[in-house]
N, C-alpha and C positions, 0 to 999 in steps of 0.2 A: 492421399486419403482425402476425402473431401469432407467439409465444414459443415454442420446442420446449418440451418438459416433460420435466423430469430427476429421478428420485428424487423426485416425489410434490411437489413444490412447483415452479412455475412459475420455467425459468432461464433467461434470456439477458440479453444484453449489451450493452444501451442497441441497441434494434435497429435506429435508424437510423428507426422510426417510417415506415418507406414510401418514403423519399428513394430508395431503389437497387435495387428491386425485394424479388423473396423471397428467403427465408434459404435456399432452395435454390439459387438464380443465382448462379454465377460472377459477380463482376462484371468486368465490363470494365475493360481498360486505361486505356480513354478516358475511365473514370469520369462525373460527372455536371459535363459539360461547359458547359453552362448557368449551371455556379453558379462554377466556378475551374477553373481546369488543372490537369495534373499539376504542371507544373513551377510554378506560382506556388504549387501547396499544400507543396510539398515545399524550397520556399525560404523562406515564410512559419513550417512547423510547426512553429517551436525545433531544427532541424536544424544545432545550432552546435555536435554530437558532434564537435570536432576539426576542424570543417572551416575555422577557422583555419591551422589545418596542415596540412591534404592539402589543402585549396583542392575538395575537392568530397565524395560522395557514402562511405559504409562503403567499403574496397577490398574486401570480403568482396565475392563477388556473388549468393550464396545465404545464407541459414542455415535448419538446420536445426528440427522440431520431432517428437518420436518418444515416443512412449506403450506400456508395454508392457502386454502383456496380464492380467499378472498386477495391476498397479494396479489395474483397472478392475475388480477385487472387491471394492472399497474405496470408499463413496461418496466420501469427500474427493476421490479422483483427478480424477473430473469436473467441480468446481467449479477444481481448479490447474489445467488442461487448456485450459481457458476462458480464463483470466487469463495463463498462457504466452502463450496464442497474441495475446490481447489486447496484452499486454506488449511481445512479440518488433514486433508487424506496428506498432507504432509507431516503429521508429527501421532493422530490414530494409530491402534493397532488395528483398529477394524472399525467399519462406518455402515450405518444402520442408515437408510432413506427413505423417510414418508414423502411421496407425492401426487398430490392429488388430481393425476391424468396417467392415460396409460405408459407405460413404461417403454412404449416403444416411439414415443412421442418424441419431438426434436428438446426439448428440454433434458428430458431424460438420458437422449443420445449427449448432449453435451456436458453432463452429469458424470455419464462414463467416461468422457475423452478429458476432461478437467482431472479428474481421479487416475486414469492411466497415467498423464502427464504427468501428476506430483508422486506416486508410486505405484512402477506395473505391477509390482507385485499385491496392492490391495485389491480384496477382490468388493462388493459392494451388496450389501444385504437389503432388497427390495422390502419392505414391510406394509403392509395394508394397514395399521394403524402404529401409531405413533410411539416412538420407543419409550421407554421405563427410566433409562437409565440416563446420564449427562447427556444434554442434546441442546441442539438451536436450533430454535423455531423462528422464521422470517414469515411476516406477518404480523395484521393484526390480531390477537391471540384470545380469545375470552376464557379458558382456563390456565393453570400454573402448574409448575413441578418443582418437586424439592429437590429436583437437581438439573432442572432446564432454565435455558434464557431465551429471549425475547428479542429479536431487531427489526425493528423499525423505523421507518422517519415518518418526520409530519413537515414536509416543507424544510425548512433550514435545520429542522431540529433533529442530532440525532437521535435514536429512544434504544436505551437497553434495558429489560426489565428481569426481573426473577418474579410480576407482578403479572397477573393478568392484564394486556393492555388493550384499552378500547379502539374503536375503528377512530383512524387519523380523518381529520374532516378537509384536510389538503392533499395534494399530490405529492407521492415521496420523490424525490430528485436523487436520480442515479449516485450520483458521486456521494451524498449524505447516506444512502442505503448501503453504498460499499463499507465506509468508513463504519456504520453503525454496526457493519457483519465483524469488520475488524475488532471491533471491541470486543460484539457478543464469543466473537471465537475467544477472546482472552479469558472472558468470563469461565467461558467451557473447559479451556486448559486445567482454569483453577481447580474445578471441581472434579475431572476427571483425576488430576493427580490430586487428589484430596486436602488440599491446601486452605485454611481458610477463607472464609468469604472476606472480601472485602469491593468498597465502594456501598452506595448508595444502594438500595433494592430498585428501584427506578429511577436509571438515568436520564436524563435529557439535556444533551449537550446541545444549544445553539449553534451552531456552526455560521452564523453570521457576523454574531458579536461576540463566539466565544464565549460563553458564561454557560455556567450548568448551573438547574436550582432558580426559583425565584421568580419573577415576572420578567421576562426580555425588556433590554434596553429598548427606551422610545427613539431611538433612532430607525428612521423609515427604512423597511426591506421591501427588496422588487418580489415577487411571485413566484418566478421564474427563469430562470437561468434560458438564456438562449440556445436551441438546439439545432443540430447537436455545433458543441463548440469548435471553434475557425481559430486555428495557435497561429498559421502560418508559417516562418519560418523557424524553430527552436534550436538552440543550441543543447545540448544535454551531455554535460561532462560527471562520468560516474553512470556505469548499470550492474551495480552489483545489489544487496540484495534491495533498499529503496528503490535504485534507478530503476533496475528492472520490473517492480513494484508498478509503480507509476504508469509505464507502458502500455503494461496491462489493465492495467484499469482505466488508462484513455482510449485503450480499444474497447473494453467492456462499454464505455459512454458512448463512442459512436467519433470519437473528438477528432476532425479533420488537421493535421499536420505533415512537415516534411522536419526529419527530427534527422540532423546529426548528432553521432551518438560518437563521445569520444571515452575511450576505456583502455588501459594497458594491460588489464587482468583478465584471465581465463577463467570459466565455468567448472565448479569441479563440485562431485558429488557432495563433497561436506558442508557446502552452501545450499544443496537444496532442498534443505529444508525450512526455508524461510524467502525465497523467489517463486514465487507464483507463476513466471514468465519461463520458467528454464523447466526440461526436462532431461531424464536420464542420459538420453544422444546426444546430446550437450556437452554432456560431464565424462561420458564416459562410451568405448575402450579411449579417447581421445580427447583430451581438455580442450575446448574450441574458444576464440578468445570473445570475452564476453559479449565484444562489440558485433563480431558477427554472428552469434548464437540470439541478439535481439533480429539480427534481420533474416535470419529462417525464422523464427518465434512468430514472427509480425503477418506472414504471411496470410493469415484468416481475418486480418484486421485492413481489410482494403481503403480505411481511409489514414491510415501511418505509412508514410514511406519513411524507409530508413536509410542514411547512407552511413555507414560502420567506418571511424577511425581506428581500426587499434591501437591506441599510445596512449602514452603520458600527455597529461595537455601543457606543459612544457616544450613538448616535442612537436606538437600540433600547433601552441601557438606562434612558438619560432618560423614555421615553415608555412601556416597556411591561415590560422588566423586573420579575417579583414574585417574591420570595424563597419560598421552595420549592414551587416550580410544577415541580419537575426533579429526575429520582433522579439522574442522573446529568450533568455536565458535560464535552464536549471542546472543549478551548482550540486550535485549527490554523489560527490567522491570526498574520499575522508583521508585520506591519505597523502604525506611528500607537501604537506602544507598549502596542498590546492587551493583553496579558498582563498587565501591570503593572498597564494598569487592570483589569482582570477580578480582579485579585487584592482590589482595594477592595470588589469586590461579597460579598454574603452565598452562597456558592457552595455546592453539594452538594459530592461526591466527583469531581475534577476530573482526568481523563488527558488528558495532552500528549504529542504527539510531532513531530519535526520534523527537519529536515536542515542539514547546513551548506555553506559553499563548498570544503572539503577532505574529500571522499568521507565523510560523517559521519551517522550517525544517530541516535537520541536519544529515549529516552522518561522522562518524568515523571508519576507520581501524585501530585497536593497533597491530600492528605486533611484536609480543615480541622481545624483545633486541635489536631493533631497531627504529620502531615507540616509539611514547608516550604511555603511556597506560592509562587504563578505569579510574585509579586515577588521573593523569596528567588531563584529562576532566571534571570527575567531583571529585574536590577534597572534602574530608570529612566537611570541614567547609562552603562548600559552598551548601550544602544538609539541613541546617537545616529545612526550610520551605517545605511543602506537595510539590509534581510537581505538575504544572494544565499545562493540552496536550491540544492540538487540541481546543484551544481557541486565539479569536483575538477582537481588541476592534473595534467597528462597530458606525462609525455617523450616526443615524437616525433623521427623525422628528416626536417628541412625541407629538407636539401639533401642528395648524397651526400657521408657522412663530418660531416657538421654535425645538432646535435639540439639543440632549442628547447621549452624547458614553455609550454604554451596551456591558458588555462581552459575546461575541455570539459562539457557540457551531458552529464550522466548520465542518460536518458530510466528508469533505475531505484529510483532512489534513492530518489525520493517512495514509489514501492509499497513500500519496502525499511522505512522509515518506519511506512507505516500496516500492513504485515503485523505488525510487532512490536507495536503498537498492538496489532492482530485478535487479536494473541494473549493478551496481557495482557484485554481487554474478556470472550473465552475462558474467563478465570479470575475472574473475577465471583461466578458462580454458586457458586462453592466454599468461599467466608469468606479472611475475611484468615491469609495465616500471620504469627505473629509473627516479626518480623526481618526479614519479605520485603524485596529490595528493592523501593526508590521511585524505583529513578532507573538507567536504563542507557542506556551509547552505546558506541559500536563505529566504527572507519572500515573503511569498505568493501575499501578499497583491501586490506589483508592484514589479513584476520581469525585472528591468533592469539590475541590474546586479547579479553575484554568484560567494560568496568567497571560492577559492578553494586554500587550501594551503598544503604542508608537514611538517609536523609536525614530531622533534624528538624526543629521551628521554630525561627526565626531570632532570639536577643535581639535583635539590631540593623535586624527589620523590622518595622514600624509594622504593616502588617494584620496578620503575626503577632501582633503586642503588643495592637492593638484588635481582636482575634476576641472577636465579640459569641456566647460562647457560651450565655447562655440564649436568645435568640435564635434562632442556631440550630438546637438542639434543639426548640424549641418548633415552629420548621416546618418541619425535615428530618427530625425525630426517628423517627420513623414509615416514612421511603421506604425504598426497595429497597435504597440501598447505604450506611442509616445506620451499619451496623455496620462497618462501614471509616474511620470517621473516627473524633472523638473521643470515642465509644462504646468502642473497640477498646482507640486508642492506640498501633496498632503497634510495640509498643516490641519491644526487645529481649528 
């Protein structure tokens, strides 16, 4: 099947490879009935949003997705447009779409193929004007609804609003628009399953220095991010629902890389509803192992090459592991105490992010011999229990006049995760500032405020204390993001 083409580099969205026809067909309700049903996909797909407590499906029975036309002067808009729709049609019963060019336009083609991906079975409600009911509107917006939001950026900043929000007087920066949809989709969750509101009515989360609220830090920000961004070589151990996360949204950026991707775990239908990067043929009649389901996925994204480990990274670094073979490292496996051990290894410049089970997100930079590293965060005695990701506790009412908390399957969180990720990776290209933060997290649930701090090495951890730094210098000295680590020093 072939890929619409957007702004000059080849986009779409894991297109299903042929499974559902072309990326102009509606698909059918009846989806591809040969491989699973509707209703076994939709009871297998991690569809455990709550339905401990309502006992079935969103009570919402629409939501919306609306684009205005003034975004769409902006390339970012059409790469967040994508990943909305991506986003939404993973956890909707049904998706309504305003957009303002004809329907048969490459936008729209990618609109359908984003939505086939995350379920064949939705089918897609064309509307001439803007839906009524729970919706996200990307763009600058100059009216409101009592049950829509708003995403935008203005530069570094990202904007979610339930407010009317005026035209940004800067350019929105891809990776900040991603992240900003990730939120606004949270916002939509809320209100589609009728949950109280919470957070600010307009947000604007900095995404430079972290802070929402307030006047920005006077610490000097660059304009612009370099495009599209140059990783080189990446190490990427973990693609489940973060790893794979991320992926996609540095092919949504345009972000030049060769990404080994090291994974032991398989794709299976109860994850996707919260991987953006995986679809049905993926998961299913056949569980394919994660690591090579990213490198069919990748295939519309000509500037990621992927080469697929399947294993343990245990297994991977016993056998094939070589110290600075990688400008760059991301740690996004949660599992078998990864981190801990990754932290033994001689590692380049290391970003982590990840989620927790109380609506939580979280990003870490270890910058060797200078930052903390991946043991300082998560140390070994503090691993013994399973991780639970991309869960948050949810008050419902299970009877009338009675309300009961249920651990509810956030299908956002993970995006919500590697967007902050996409945007940090963003900043790459622009040298370290002194005093950056190395470490931020935020819960979703009411974003008033986000702890952002610097973080050093640990007297009391061993790879800090054994950091082999001639070492290495001797074989990192030289890569793309040497000067972030203990070249820099990040200090204060």
């Amino acid at each position: 099947m072939g890929c619409p083409p957007l702004h000059g580099w080849i986009l779409s969205v894991h297109t299903g490879r042929g499974a559902f026809g072309s990326s102009t067909d509606s698909p059918s309700r009846s989806g591809p009935s040969s491989l699973i049903s509707e209703q076994e996909f939709l009871a297998r797909r991690g569809d455990r949003a709550l339905r401990l407590g309502f006992g079935g499906s969103c009570p919402t029975e629409e939501v919306g997705l609306v684009v205005q036309r003034a975004a769409l002067r902006h390339s970012a808009a059409r790469p967040a447009v994508i990943a909305a729709a991506n986003l939404l049609a993973r956890w909707v019963p049904n998706l309504s779409v305003h957009l303002p060019e004809e329907r048969t336009g490459s936008l729209a083609m990618a609109v359908e193929t984003a939505v086939r991906t995350a379920n064949p079975f939705l089918e897609i409600r064309w509307l001439d004007t803007p839906p009524l009911g729970p919706s996200l509107t990307i763009g600058p917006s100059a009216t409101s609804s009592p049950n829509g939001l708003t995403a935008w950026a203005d530069g570094w900043v990202a904007i979610c609003n339930r407010r009317p929000s005026p035209a940004p007087s800067s350019t929105p920066i891809t990776s900040v628009l991603l992240f900003a949809v990730t939120l606004g989709v949270g916002g939509v969750f809320r209100e589609a399953w009728k949950l109280p509101v919470a957070g600010p009515p307009e947000l604007r989360w900095d995404t430079w220095n972290h802070s929402v609220g307030g006047a920005p830090r006077s610490r000097e920000r660059p304009t612009l991010p370099v495009r599209p961004p140059k990783l080189g070589n990446v190490l990427q151990v973990g693609a489940g629902a973060v790893g794979s996360n991320i992926i996609y949204f540095l092919g949504l950026m345009g972000a030049r890389a060769d990404l080994l991707v090291v994974d032991h775990d398989v794709a299976k239908v109860e994850n996707l509803d919260r991987s953006l990067l995986f679809g049905l043929e993926d998961a299913h009649p056949q569980e394919t192992p994660k690591a090579d389901a990213v490198l069919r996925a990748v295939e519309c994204f000509p500037t990621l090459r992927v080469r697929p480990v399947p294993s343990k990274w245990a297994e991977y670094a016993s056998k094939d592991y070589r110290v600075g073979d990688f400008d760059l490292a991301l740690a996004l496996a949660n599992e078998d105490q990864v981190w801990a051990e990754m932290a033994h290894a001689v590692l380049p410049l290391t970003l982590q992010a990840t989620t927790d089970s109380d609506w939580g997100v979280a990003f870490g930079a270890h910058a060797p011999g200078s930052g903390y590293c991946l043991q300082c965060r998560f140390p070994l005695e503090a691993q013994v229990a399973p991780t639970i990701c991309a869960e948050g506790p949810v008050e419902i009412q299970s009877a009338p006049g009675e309300a009961e908390t249920v651990h509810a399957s956030l299908p956002f969180q993970s995006a919500a995760a590697a967007g902050l990720l996409a945007v940090e990776i963003d900043k790459l290209s622009l040298g370290p500032v002194p005093g950056a933060p190395n470490y931020v997290e935020a819960k979703l649930d009411v974003i008033e405020q986000v702890l952002s701090v610097h973080r050093g090495r640990s007297l009391q951890c061993r790879p800090c204390l054994d950091f082999p730094e001639e070492l290495w210098t001797a074989k990192y000295g030289t890569t793309r993001f040497a000067h972030f680590s203990q070249l820099s020093r990040w200090s204060e």
